[in-house]
C-alpha positions as CSV (number, residue, x, y, z in Angstrom):
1,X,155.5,64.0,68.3
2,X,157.2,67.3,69.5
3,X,160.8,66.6,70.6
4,X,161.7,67.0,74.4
5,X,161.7,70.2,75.5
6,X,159.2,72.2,73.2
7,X,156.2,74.2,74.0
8,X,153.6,72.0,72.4
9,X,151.0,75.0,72.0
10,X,153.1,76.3,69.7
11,X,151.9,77.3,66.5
12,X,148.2,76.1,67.8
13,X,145.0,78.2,68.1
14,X,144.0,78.0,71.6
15,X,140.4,78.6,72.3
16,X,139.1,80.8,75.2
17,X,136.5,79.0,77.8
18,X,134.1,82.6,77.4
19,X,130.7,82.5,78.2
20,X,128.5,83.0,75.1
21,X,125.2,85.4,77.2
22,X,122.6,85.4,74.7
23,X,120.0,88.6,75.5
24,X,120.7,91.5,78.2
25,X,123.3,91.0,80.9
26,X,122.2,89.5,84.3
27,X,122.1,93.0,86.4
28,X,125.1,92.1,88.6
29,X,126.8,92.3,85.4
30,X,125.3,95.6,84.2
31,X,124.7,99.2,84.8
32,X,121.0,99.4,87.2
33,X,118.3,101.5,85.0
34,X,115.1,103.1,86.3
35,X,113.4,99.9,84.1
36,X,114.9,97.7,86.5
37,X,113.4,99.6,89.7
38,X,110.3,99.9,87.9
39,X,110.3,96.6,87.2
40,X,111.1,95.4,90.9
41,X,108.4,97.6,92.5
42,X,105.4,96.0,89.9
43,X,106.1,93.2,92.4
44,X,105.7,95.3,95.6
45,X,102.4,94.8,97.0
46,X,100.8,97.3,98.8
47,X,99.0,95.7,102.8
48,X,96.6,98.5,102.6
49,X,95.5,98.6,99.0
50,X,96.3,94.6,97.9
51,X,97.8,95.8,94.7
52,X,101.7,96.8,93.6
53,X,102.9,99.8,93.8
54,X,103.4,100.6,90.1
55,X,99.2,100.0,89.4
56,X,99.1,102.0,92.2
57,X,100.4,105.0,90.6
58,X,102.2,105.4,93.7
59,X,105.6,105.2,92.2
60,X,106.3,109.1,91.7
61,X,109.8,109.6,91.2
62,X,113.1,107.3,90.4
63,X,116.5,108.1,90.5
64,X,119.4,105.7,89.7
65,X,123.3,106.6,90.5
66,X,125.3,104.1,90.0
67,X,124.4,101.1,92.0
68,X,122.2,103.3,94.5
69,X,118.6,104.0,94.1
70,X,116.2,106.9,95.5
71,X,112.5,106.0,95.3
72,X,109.5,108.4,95.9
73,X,106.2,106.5,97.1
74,X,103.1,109.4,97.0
75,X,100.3,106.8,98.2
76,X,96.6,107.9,97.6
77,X,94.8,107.3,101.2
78,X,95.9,109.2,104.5
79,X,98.1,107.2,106.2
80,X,100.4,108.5,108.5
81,X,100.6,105.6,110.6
82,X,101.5,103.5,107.6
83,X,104.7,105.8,106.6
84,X,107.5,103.7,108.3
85,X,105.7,100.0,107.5
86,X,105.7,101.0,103.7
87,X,109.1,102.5,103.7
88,X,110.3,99.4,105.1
89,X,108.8,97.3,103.0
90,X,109.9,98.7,99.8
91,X,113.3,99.4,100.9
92,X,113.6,95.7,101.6
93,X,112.1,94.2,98.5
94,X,114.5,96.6,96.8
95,X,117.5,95.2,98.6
96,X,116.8,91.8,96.9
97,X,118.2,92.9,93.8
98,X,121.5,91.6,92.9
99,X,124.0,94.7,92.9
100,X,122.0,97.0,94.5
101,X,123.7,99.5,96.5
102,X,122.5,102.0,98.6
103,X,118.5,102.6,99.1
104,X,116.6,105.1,100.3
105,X,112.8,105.7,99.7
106,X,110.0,108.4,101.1
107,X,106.7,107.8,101.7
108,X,103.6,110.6,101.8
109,X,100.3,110.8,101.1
110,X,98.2,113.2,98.6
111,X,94.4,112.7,98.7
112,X,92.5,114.0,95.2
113,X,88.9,114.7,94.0
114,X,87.7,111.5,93.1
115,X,84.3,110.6,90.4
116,X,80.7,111.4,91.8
117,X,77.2,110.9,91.0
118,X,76.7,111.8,87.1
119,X,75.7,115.4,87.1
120,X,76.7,116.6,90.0
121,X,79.6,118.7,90.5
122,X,82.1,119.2,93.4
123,X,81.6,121.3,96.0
124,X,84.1,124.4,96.8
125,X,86.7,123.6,99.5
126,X,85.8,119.7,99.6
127,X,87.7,117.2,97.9
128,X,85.5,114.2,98.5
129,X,82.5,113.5,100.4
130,X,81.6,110.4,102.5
131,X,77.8,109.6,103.8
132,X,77.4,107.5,106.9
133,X,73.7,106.7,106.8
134,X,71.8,103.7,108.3
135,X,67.6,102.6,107.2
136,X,67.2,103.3,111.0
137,X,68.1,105.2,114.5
138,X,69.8,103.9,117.3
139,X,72.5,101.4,115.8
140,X,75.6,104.0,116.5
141,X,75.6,105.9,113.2
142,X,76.9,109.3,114.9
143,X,79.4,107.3,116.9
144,X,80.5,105.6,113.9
145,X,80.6,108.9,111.9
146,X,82.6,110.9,114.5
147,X,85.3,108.2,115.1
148,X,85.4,107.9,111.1
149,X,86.6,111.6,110.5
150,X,88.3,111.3,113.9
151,X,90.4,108.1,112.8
152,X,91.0,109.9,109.0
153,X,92.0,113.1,110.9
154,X,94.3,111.3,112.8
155,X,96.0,109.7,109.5
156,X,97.1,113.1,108.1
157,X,94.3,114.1,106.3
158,X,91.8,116.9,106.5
159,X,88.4,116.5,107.6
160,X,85.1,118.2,108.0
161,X,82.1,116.8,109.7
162,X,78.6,117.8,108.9
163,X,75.7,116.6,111.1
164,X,73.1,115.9,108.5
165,X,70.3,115.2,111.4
166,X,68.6,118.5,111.2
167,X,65.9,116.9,114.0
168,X,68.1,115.2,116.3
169,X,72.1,117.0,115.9
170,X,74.1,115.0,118.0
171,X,77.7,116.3,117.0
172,X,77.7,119.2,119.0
173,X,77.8,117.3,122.0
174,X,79.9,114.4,120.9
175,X,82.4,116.7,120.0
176,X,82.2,118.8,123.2
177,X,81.6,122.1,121.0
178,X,79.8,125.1,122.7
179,X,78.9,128.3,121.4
180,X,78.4,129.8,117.7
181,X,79.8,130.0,114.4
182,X,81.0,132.9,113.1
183,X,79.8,134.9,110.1
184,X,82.1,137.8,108.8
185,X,79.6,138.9,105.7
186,X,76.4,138.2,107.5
187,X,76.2,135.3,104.4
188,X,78.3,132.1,104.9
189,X,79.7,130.8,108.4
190,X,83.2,129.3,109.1
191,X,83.4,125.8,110.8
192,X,83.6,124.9,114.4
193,X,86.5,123.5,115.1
194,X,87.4,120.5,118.0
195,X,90.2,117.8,117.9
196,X,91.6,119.0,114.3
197,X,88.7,118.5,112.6
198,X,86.0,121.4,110.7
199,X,82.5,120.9,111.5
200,X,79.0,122.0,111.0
201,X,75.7,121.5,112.2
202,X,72.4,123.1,113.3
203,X,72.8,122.4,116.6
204,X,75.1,124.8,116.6
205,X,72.5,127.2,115.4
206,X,69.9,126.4,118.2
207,X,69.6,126.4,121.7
208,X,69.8,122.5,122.9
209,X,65.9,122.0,124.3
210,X,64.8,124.0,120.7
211,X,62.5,121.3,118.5
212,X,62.9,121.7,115.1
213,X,59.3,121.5,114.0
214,X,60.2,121.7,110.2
215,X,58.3,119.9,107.2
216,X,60.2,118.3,104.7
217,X,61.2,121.4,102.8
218,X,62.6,123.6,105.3
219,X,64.6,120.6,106.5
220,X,66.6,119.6,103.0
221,X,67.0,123.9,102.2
222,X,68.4,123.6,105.7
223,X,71.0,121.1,104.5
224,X,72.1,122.5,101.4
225,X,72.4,125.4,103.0
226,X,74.6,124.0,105.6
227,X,77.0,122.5,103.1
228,X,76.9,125.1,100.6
229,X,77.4,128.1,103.4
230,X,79.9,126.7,105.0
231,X,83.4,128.0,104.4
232,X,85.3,124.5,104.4
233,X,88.5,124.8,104.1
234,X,90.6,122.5,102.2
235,X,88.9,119.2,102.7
236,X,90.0,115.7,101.8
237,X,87.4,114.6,103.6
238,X,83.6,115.6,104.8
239,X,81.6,113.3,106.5
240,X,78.2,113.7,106.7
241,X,76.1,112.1,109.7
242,X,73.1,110.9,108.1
243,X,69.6,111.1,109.8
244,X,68.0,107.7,110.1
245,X,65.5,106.4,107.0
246,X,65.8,107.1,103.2
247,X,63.7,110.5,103.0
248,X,64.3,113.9,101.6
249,X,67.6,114.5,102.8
250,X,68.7,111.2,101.8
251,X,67.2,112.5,98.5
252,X,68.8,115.2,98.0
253,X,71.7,114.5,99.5
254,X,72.0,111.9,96.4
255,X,70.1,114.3,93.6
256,X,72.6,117.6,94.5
257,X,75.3,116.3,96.5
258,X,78.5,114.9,95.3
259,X,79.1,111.8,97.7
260,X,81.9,109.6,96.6
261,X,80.5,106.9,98.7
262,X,78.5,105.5,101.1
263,X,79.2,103.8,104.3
264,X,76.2,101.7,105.7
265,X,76.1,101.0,109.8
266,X,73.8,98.4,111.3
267,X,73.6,96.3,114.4
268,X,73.7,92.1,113.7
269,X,69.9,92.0,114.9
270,X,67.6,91.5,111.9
271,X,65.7,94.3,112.4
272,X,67.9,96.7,112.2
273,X,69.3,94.7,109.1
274,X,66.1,94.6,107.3
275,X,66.1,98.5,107.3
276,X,69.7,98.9,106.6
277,X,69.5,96.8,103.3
278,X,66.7,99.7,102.3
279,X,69.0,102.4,103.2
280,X,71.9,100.5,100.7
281,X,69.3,100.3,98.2
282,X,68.7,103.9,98.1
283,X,72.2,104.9,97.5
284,X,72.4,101.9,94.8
285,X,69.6,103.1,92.8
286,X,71.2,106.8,92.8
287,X,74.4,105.7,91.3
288,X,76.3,106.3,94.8
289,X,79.0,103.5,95.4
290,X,78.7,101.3,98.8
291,X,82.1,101.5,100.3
292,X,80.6,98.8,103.1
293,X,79.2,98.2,106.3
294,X,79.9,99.3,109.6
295,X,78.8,95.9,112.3
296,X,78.3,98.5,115.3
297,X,76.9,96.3,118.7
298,X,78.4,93.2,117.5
299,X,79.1,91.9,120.9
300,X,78.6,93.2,124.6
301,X,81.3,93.6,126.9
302,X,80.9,93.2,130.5
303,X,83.0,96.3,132.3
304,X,83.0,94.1,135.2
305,X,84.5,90.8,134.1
306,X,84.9,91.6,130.3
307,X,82.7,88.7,129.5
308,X,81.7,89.1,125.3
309,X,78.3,88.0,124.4
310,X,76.2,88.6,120.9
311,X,73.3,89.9,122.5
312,X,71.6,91.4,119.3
313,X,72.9,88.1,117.8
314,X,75.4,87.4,115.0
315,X,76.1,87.9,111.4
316,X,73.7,90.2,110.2
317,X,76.4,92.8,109.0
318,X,78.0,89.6,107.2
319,X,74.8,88.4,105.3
320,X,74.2,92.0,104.1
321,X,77.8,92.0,102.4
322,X,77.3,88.3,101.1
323,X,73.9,89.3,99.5
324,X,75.0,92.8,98.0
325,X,78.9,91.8,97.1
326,X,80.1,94.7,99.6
327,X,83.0,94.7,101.9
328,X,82.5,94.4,105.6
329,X,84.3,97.6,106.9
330,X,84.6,96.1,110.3
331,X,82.7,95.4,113.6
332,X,82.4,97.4,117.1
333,X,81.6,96.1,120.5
334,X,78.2,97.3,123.1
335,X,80.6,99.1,124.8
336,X,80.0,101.4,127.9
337,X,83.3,103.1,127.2
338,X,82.4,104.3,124.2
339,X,78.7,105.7,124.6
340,X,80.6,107.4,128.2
341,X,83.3,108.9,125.6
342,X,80.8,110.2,123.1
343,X,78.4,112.0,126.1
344,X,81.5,113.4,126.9
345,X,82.3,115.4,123.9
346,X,86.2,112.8,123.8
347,X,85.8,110.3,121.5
348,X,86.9,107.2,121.5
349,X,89.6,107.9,118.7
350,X,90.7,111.0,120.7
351,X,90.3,109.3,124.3
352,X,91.9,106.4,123.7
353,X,94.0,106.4,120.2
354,X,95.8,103.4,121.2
355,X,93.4,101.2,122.7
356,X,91.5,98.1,120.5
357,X,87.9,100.3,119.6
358,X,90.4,103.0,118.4
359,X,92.6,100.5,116.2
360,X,89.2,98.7,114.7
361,X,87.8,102.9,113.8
362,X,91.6,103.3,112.5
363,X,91.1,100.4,109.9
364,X,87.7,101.1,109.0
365,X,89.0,104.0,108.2
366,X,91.9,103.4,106.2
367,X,89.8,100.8,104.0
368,X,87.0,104.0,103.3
369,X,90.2,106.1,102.5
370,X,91.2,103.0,100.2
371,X,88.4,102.7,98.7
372,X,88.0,106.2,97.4
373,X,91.6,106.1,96.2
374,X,91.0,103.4,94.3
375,X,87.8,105.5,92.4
376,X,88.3,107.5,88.6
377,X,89.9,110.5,89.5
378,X,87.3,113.7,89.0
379,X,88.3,115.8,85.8
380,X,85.6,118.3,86.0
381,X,87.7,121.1,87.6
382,X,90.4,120.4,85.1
383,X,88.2,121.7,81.9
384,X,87.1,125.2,81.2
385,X,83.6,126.2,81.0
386,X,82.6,126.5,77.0
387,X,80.1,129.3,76.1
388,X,79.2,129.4,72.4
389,X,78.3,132.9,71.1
390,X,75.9,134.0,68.7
């Protein structure tokens, strides 16, 4: 027993109440590292594409200063209209993080060449090349193909449109284009040119009421020689409007073309199913990737009362996606508006960016953009030539 009065600690070991941390320090406790960003983002998923950030390879640039972070997100598909969403949701998820101080991030968009056909090599000028083809006429294919490099166009990227249907052009007049191209060495021609995108066809070649009364061969040297002659400039995109059947354009579109991918349109009425699943077929057996199927006509609207009702019946485009494991791209209405838009030479992307047909083109085509995005990247132009020399 200490007497009264002294310290009875004295001479004792007193023992500090420390925390032991086994491992790294929580990171409120810690200096933030690039690792931890990294780490947060793999968590980050992407609306569009369905997958973080980090798989993405979206994740270009990190820089940590202290407690404040600056991210650089360089996402693979146009998407202009995206920009603010994305930057939002990354800053946000960011902003979880214990400690964090100040964020900011940027969002852009760089499309690349993306993997072929085997044995076919890229084209000058054009980064990647999308078909819009259907097994038969009249379901809305050149509607469907306009809006498509319409909506892409209107996402930031560049576009060219080439109207494949050396018969029956209809682009000229659903773009509102007049006149002729121009040809400064007498050998190639430079694009037409309406609403911000490049475009090409024989139309423009021919007087409106001039048949082409062509057999087969003339027609496919026609098309090459469209594509090849044409001095595209800088394309993320082409889009080639497909003539109706799986012939010899189809055929040599897929033997000397490079497409990236395929985009298939059809109505829900079983007819024009039946010859739609051909049309898929034909770019299957080639070794050309489906990127999925247009529904165009899936209901009609009444302009008067805007009544909906499946006249060419239902789930046609559905079934051919369940049977062949492809992505429905998205459906249209029977629309007066839109065939009056189209005649026009105004588009229903163009006429009326905002409005619901515009929003559904929009998404169809931010999932083709996806799609592509998500393809190997094309190496070819990235190794020199090798001659061997005797």
């Amino acid at each position: 027993m200490s007497s009264e009065g002294e310290n009875p600690w004295k001479n004792r070991e007193i023992v500090s109440n420390a925390i032991t941390l086994e491992g790294p320090l929580p990171l409120n406790l810690r200096a933030m590292t690039e690792s931890d960003i990294r780490s947060q983002l793999a968590t980050c998923i992407d609306p569009n594409t369905g997958r973080d950030f980090i798989k993405d390879k979206a994740v270009k640039r990190i820089a940590v200063d202290g407690s404040d972070v600056v991210v650089e997100i360089v996402v693979g598909y146009p998407a202009k209209s995206q920009h603010d969403g994305l930057r939002q949701l990354v800053t946000q998820h960011l902003r979880t993080m214990p400690g964090i101080g100040k964020v900011t991030v940027t969002v852009s968009h760089r499309i690349i060449s993306h993997a072929v056909q085997r044995g076919v090599k890229l084209k000058p000028g054009i980064k990647n090349i999308i078909a819009v083809a259907s097994g038969k006429g009249g379901v809305g294919k050149s509607t469907t193909a306009v809006n498509l490099a319409l909506a892409l166009a209107a996402e930031g990227a560049n576009v060219g449109l080439l109207d494949a249907d050396i018969y029956g052009p209809s682009q000229p007049q659903m773009l509102g284009i007049s006149g002729r191209p121009e040809s400064a060495d007498g050998k190639t021609l430079e694009p037409m040119e309406a609403h911000g995108i490049q475009a090409m066809s024989i139309g423009f070649l021919i007087d409106t009421d001039t048949p082409m009364v062509w057999r087969g061969p003339m027609v496919t040297q026609a098309l090459e020689q469209l594509l090849s002659d044409t001095n595209w400039r800088d394309l993320d995109f082409l889009v080639i409007d497909m003539p109706p059947g799986t012939g010899d354009i189809q055929l040599t579109l897929s033997q000397k073309v490079p497409v990236t991918g395929a985009v298939i349109v059809t109505t829900p009425q079983e007819i024009a199913v039946i010859d739609a699943r051909k049309g898929l077929k034909m770019f299957d057996k080639v070794g050309i990737p489906i990127v999925g199927i247009v529904e165009n006509m899936s209901t009609h609207v009444c302009s008067n009362c805007g009544h909906t009702e499946p006249i060419f019946g239902e789930g046609g485009g559905h079934a051919m996606c369940r049977d062949y494991n492809v992505p429905f791209l998205g459906g249209l209405p029977l629309d007066s508006k839109i065939r009056a838009q189209s005649d026009g030479g105004r588009p229903t992307v163009v006429v009326d960016p905002d409005g619901a047909v515009a929003t559904t083109y929009k998404e169809i085509a931010r999932k083709v953009a996806v799609f592509v995005a998500q393809k190997s990247e094309d190496h070819s132009a990235k190794f020199p030539a090798i001659k061997v020399v005797s």
